[in-house]
MIKE-791075 format. One record per residue (C-alpha): residue number from 1; residue in one letter; x, z, y. Coordinates in Angstrom, 1 decimal. Last residue first. Layout:
N
<atom><pos>NUM</pos><code>a</code><X>X</X><Z>Z</Z><Y>Y</Y></atom>
...
This chain:
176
<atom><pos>176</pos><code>x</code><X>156.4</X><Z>-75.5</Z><Y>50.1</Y></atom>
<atom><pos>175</pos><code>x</code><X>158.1</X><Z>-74.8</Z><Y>53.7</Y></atom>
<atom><pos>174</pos><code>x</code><X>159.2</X><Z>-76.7</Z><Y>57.0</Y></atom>
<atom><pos>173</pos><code>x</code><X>161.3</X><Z>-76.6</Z><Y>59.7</Y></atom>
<atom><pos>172</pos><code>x</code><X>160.7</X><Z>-79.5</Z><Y>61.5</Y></atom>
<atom><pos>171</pos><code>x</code><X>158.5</X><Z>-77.8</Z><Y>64.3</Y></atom>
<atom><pos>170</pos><code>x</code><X>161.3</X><Z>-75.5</Z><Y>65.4</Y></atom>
<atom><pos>169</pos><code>x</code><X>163.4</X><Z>-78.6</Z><Y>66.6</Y></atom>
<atom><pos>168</pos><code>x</code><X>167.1</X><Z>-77.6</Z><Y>65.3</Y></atom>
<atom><pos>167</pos><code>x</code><X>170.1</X><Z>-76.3</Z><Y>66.9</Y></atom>
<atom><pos>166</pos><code>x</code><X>172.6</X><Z>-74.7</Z><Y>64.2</Y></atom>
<atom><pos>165</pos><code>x</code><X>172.6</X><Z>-72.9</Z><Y>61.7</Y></atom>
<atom><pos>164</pos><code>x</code><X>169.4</X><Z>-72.0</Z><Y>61.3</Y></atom>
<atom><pos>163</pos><code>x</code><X>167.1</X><Z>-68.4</Z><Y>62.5</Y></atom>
<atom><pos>162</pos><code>x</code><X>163.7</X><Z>-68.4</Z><Y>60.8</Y></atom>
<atom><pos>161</pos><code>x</code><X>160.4</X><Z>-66.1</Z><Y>61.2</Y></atom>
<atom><pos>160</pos><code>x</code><X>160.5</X><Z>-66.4</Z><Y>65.5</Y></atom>
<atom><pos>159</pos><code>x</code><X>159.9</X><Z>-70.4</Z><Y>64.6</Y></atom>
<atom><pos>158</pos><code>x</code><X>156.9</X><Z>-70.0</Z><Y>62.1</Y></atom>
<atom><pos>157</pos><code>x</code><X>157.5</X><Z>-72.6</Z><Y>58.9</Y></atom>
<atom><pos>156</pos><code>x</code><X>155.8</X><Z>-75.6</Z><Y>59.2</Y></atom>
<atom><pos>155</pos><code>x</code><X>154.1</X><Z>-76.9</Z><Y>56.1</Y></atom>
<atom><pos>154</pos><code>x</code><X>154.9</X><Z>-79.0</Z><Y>53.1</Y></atom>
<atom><pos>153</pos><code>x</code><X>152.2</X><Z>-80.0</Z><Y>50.9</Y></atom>
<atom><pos>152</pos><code>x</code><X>153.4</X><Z>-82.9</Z><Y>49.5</Y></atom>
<atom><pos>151</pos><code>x</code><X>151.4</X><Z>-85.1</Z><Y>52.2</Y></atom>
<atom><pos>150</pos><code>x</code><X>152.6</X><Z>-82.5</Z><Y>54.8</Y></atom>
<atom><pos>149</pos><code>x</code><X>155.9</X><Z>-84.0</Z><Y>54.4</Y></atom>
<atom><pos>148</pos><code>x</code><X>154.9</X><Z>-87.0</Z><Y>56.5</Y></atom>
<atom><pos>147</pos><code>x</code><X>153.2</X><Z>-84.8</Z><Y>59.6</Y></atom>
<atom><pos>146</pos><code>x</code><X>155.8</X><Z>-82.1</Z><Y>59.3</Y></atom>
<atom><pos>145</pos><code>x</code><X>158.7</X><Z>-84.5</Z><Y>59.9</Y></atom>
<atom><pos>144</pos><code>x</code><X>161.6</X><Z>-83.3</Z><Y>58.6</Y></atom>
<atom><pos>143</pos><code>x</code><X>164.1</X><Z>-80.1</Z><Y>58.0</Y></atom>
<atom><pos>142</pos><code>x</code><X>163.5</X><Z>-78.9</Z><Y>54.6</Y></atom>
<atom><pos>141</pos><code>x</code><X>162.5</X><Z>-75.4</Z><Y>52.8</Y></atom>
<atom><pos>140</pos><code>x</code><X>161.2</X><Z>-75.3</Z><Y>49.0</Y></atom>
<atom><pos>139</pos><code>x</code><X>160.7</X><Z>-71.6</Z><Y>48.1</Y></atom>
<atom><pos>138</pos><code>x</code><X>161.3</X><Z>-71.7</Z><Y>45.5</Y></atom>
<atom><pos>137</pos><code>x</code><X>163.1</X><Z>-72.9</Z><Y>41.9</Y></atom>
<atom><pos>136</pos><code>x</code><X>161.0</X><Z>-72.1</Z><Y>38.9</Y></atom>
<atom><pos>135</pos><code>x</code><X>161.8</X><Z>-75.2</Z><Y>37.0</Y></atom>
<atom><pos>134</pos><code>x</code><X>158.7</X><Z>-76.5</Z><Y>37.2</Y></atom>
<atom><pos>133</pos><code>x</code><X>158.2</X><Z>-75.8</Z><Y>41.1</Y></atom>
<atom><pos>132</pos><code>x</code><X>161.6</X><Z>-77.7</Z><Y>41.3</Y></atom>
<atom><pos>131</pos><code>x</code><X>160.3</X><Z>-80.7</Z><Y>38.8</Y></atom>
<atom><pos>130</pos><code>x</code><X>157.2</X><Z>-81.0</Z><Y>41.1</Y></atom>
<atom><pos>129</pos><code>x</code><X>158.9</X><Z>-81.2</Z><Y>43.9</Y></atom>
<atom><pos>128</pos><code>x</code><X>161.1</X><Z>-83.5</Z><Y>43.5</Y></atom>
<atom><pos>127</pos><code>x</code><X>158.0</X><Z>-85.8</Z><Y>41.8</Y></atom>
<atom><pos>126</pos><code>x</code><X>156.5</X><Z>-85.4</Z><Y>44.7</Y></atom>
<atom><pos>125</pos><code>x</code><X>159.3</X><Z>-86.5</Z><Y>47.2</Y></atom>
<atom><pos>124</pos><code>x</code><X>159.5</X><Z>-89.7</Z><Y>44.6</Y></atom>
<atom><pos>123</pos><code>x</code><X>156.0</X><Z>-90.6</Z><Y>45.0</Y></atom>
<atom><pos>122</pos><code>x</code><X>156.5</X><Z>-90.0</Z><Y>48.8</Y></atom>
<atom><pos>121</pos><code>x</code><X>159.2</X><Z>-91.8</Z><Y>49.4</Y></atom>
<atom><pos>120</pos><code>x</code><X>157.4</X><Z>-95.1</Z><Y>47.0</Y></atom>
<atom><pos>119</pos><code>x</code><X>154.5</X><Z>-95.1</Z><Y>49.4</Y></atom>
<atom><pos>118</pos><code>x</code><X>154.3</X><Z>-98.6</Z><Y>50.1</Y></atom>
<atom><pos>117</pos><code>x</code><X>155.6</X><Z>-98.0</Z><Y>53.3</Y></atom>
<atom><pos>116</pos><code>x</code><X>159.4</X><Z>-98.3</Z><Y>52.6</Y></atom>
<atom><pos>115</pos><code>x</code><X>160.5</X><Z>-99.9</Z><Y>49.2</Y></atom>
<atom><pos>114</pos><code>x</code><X>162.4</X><Z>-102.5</Z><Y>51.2</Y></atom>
<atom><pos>113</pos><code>x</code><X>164.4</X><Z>-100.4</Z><Y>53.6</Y></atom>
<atom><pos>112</pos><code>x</code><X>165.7</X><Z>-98.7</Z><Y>50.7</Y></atom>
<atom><pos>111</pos><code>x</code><X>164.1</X><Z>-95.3</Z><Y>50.2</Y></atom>
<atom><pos>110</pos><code>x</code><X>165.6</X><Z>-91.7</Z><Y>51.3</Y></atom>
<atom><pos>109</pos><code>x</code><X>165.4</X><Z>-87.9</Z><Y>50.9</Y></atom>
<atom><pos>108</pos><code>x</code><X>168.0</X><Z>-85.8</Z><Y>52.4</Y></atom>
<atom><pos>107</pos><code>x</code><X>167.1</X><Z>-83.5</Z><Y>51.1</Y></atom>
<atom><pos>106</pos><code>x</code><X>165.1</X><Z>-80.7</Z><Y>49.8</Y></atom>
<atom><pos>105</pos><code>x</code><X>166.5</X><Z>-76.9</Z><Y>50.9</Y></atom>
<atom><pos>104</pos><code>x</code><X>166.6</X><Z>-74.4</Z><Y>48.1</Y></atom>
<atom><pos>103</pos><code>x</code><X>165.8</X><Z>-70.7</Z><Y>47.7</Y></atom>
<atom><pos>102</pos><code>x</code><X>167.4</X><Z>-67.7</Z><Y>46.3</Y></atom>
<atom><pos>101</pos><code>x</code><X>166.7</X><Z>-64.7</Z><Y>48.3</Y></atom>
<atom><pos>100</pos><code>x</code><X>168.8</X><Z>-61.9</Z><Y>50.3</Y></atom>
<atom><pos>99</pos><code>x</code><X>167.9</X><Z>-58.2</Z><Y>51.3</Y></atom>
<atom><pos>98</pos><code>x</code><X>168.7</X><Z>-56.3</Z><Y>54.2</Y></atom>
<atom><pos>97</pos><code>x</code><X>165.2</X><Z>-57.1</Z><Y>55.5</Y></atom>
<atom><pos>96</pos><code>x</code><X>165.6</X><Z>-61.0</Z><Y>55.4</Y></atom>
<atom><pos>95</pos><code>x</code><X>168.5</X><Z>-63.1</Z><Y>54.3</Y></atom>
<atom><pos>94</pos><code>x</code><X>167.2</X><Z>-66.6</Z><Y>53.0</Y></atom>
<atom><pos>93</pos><code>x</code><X>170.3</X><Z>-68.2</Z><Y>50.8</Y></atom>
<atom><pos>92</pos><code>x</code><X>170.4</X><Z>-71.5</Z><Y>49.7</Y></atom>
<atom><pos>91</pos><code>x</code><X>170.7</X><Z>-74.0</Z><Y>46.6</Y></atom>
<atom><pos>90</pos><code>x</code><X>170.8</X><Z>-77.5</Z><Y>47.6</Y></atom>
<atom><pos>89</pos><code>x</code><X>168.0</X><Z>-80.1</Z><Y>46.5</Y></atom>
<atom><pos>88</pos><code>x</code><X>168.0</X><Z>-84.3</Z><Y>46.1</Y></atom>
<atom><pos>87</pos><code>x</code><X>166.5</X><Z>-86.9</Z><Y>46.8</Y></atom>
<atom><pos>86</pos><code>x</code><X>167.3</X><Z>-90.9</Z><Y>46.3</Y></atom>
<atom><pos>85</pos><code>x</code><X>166.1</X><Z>-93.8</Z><Y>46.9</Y></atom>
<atom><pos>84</pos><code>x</code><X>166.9</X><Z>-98.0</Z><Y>45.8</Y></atom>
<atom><pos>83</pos><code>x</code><X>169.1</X><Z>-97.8</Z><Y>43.4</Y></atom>
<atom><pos>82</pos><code>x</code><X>169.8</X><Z>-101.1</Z><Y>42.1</Y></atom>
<atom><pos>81</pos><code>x</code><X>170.6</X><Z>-101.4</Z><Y>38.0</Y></atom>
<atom><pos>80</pos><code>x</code><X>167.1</X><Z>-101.8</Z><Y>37.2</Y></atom>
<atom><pos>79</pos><code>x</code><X>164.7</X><Z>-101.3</Z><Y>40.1</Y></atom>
<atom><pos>78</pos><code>x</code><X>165.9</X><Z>-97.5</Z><Y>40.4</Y></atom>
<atom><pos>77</pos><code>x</code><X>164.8</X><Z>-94.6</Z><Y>42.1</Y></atom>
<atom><pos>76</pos><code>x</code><X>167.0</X><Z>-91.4</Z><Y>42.1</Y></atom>
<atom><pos>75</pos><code>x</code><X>166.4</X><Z>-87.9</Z><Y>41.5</Y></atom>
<atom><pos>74</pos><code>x</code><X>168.9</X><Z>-84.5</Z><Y>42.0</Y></atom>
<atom><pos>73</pos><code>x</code><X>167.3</X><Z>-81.4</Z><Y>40.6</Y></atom>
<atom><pos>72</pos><code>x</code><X>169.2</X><Z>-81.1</Z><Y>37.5</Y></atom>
<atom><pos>71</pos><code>x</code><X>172.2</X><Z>-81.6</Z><Y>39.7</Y></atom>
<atom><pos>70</pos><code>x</code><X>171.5</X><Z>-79.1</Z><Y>42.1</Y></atom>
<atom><pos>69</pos><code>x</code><X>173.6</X><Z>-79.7</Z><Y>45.1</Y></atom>
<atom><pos>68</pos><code>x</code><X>177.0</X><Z>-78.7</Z><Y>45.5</Y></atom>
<atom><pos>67</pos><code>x</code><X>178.3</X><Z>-76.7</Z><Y>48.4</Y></atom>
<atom><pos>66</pos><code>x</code><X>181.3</X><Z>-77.0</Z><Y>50.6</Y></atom>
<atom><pos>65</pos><code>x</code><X>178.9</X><Z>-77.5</Z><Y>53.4</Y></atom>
<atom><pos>64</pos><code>x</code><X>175.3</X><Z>-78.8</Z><Y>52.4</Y></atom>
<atom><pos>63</pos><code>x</code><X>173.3</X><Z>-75.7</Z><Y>54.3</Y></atom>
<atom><pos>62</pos><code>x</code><X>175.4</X><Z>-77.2</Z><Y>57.6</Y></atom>
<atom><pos>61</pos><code>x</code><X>174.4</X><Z>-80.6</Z><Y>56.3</Y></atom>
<atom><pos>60</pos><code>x</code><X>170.5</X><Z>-79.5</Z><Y>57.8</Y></atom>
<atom><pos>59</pos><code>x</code><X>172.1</X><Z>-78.8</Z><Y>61.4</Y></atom>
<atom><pos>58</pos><code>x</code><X>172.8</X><Z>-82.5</Z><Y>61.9</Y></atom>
<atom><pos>57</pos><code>x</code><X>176.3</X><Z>-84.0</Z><Y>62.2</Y></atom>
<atom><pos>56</pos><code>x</code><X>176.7</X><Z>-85.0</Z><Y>58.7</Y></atom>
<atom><pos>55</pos><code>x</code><X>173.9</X><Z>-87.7</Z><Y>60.2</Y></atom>
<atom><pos>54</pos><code>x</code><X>177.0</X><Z>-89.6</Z><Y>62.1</Y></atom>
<atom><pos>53</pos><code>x</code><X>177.0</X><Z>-93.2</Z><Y>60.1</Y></atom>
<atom><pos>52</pos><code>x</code><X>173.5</X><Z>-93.5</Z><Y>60.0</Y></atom>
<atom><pos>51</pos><code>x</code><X>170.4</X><Z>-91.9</Z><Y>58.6</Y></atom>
<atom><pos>50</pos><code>x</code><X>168.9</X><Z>-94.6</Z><Y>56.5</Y></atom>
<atom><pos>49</pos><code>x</code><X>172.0</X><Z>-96.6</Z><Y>56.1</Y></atom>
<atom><pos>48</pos><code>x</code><X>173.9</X><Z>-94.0</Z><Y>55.7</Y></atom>
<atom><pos>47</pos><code>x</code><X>172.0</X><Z>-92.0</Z><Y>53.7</Y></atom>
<atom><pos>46</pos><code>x</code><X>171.8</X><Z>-95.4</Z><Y>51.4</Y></atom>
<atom><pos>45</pos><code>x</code><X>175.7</X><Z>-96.2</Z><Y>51.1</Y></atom>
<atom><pos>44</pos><code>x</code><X>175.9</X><Z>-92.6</Z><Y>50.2</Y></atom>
<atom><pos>43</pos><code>x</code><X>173.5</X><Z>-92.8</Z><Y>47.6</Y></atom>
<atom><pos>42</pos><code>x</code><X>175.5</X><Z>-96.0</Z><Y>46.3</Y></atom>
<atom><pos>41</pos><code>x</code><X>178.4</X><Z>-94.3</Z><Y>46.2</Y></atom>
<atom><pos>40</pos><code>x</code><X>177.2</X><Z>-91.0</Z><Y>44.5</Y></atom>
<atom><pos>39</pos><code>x</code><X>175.1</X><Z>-92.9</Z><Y>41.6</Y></atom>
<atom><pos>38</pos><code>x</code><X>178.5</X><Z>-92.1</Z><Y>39.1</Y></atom>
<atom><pos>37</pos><code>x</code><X>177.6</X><Z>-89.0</Z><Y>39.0</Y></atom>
<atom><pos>36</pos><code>x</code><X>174.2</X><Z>-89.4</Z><Y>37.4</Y></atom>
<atom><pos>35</pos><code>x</code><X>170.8</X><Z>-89.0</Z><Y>39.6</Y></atom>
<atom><pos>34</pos><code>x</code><X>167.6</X><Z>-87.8</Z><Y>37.3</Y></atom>
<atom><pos>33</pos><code>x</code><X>165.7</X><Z>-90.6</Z><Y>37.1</Y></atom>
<atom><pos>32</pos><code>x</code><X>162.6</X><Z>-92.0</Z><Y>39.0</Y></atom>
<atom><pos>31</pos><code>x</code><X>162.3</X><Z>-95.6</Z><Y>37.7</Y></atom>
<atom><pos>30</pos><code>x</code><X>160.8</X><Z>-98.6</Z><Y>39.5</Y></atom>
<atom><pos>29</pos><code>x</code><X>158.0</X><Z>-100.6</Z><Y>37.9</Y></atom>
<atom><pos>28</pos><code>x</code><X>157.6</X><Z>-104.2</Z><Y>39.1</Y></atom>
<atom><pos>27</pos><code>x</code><X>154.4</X><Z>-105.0</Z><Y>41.3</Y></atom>
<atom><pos>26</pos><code>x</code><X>157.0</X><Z>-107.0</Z><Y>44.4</Y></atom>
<atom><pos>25</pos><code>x</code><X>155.6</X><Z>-104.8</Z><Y>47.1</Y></atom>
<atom><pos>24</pos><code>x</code><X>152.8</X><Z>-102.2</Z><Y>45.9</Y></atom>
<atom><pos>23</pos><code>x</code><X>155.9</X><Z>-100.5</Z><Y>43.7</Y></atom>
<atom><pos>22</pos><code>x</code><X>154.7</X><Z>-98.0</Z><Y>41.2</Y></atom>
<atom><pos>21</pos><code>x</code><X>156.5</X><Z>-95.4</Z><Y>39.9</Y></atom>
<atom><pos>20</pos><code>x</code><X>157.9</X><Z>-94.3</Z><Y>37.1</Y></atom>
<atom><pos>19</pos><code>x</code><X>159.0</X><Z>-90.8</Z><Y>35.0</Y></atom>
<atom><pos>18</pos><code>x</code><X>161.8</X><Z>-89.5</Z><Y>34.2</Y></atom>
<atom><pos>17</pos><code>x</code><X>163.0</X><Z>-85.5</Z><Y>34.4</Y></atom>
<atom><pos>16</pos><code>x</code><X>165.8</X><Z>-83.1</Z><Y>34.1</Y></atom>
<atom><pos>15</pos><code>x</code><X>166.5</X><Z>-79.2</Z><Y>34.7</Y></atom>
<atom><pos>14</pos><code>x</code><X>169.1</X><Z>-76.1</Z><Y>35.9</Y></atom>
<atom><pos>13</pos><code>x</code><X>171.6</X><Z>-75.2</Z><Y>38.7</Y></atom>
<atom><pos>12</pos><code>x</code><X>173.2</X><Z>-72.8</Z><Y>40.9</Y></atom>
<atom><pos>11</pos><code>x</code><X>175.4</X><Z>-72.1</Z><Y>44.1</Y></atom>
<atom><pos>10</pos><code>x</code><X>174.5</X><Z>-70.8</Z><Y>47.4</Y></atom>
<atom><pos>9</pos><code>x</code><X>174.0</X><Z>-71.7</Z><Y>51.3</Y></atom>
<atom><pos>8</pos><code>x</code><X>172.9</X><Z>-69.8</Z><Y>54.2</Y></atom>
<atom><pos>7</pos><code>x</code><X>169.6</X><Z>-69.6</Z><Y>55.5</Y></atom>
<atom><pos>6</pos><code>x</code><X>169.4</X><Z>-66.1</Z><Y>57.9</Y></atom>
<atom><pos>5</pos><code>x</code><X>165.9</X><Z>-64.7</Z><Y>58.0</Y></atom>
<atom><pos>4</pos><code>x</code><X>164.6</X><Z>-63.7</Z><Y>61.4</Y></atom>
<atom><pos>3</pos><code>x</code><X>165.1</X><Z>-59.7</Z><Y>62.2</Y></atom>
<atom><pos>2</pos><code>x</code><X>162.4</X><Z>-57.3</Z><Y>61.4</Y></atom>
<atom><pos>1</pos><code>x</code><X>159.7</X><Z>-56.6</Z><Y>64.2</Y></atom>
């Protein structure tokens, strides 16, 4: 049996996108742009809040290490000038074989508290994927919740086919 591909992380870049979305809560429209420097605080301020305080921590920042995400590929949703979620992709590594293959990891990916259950996360999780499949980027990888990120057509990944960087519930490796 060949040895479990290694995930490490890598640089690169490309694309941008708009579009809106709907939000079931208040009826206004909330744009999905492409993130801008300048959103960094406040999608900080969000992780946190979503994830806490300690989330660098968990075996997904491990890929995020000293390592840039895509810009092109970064998206934000904004109700005016509040941002409100955010997701983005890192460029990584899958050793298998003696060989190595670009591939990216999705996340984090999070809504403001208010947005959540009206289906804004995954209108924005789909348009993320949709603009990485467009620009030619795959395969998708993430660390989540199978049963949510199913709905973008996410599956789990087969423990004995992945080794991570750290501890990690096999079932929450996923792949698109």
């Amino acid at each position: 049996m060949p040895p479990a591909p290694l995930f490490t992380p890598c640089a690169r870049i490309r694309l941008g996108i708009r579009c809106a979305l709907h939000s079931v809560t208040d009826g206004a429209m909330p744009d999905i742009d492409r993130e801008q420097p300048a959103d960094e605080p406040e999608i900080e301020r969000l992780l946190d809040l979503t994830f806490g305080t300690d989330r660098h921590q968990r075996t997904a920042y491990r890929f995020r290490e000293g390592v840039a995400p895509i810009a092109e590929l970064g998206f934000v949703v904004r109700d005016g000038a509040t941002l409100l979620g955010s997701v983005r992709f890192w460029p990584i590594l899958m050793a298998h074989d003696g060989g190595s293959r670009q591939a990216v990891l999705l996340g984090p990916l999070a809504v403001a508290p208010r947005l959540r259950g009206n289906g804004s996360g995954t209108a924005l999780l789909r348009h993320a994927v949709a603009a990485a499949d467009a620009a030619g980027e795959g395969p998708i990888f993430l660390i989540g919740d199978a049963a949510y990120y199913s709905r973008a057509g996410f599956r789990p990944v087969l423990p004995a086919r992945c080794r991570m960087p750290g501890p990690v519930e096999p079932e929450r490796v996923l792949v698109w």
